[in-house]
N, C-alpha and C positions, 0 to 999 in steps of 0.2 A: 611587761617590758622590764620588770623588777627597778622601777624607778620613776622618779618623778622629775619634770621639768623645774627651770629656775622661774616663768614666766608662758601665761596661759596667754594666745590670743585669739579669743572667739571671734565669731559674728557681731553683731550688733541688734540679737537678737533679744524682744522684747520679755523672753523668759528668764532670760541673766544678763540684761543692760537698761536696768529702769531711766536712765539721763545721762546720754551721750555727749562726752569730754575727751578731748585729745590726754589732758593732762590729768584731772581727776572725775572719772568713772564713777559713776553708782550704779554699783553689779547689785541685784538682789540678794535678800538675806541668807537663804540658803547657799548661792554660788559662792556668796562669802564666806558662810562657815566651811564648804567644803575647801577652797583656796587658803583658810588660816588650816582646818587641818593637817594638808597636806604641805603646808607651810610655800605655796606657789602666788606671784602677783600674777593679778587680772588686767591687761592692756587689750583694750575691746579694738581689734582692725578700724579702723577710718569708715567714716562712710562714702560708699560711690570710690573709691582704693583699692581697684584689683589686685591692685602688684602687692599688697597688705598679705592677699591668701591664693597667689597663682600656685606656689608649686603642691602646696599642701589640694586644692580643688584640682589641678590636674592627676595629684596623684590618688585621689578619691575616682574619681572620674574612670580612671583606670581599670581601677580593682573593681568598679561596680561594674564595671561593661566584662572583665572576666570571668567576674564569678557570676554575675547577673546572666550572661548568655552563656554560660554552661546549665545553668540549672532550669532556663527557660524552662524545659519542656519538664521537667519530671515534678511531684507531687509529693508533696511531703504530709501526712499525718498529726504531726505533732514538733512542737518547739523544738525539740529535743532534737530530733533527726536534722534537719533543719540549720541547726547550729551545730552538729559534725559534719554532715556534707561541707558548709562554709568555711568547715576549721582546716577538714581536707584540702579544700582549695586554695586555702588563700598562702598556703606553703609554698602555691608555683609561682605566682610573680615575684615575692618577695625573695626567690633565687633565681630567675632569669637574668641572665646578664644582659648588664646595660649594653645600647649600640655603640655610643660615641665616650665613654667612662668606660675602665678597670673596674670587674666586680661584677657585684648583684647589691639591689635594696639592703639585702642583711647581711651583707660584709660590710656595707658603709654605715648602716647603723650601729653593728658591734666596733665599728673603726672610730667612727665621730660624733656618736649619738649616746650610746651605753657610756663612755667616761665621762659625758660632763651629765649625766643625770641625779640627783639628789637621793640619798635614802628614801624607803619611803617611811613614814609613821613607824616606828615599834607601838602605839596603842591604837587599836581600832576605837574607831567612832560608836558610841553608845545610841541605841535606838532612843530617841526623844518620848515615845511614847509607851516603853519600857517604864513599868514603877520597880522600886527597890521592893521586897516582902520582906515581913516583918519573919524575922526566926524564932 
């Protein structure tokens, strides 16, 4: 997407929301280090709060039922194939034009999504389980 948001807001999922709080959250250690490195805040959706994540779950919703029943029937080998077929596909909804809006998905995202997104990192993240060798 070449960028990062100002503000994550997941689920209220037990793998990155150890003690649910409207105001302050405890996201697990790692959701944390990934959120400081990318310099983004964690506001975990509400619990039992649809309207917290309808249009983001509708628009999942979507994309799973097109690219999910095109590829019903055929058989993929290996990861790889797999995640080209997906990559193929997922190019048509996101320029299908809307019914009742001007556009497509990716007009309105380079229109009002791509400007307000944040750099991302200039340094990647260091594998924790890498050691330095001595020279």
């Amino acid at each position: 997407m070449g960028g990062c948001p100002e503000v994550l807001v997941p689920d209220n999922l037990k793998s990155g929301v150890s003690k649910v709080c409207r105001y302050e959250p405890d996201v697990l250690s790692t959701y944390a280090e990934m959120a400081a490195h990318y310099g983004v805040g964690v506001v975990p959706a509400r619990v039992r709060k649809p309207k917290d994540e309808a249009k983001v779950e509708a628009g999942v919703l979507l994309v799973e039922r097109w690219i999910l029943g095109r590829l019903r029937n055929r058989l993929f080998c290996s990861l790889g194939r797999l995640r080209r077929a997906i990559a193929e596909l997922i190019k048509d909804p996101n320029r299908r034009h809307f019914k009742k809006l001007p556009g497509c998905r990716r007009s309105a995202f380079e229109a009002q999504d791509r400007p307000a997104l944040k750099a991302l990192p200039a340094v990647t993240a260091v594998n924790r389980s890498a050691r330095p060798t001595a020279a």
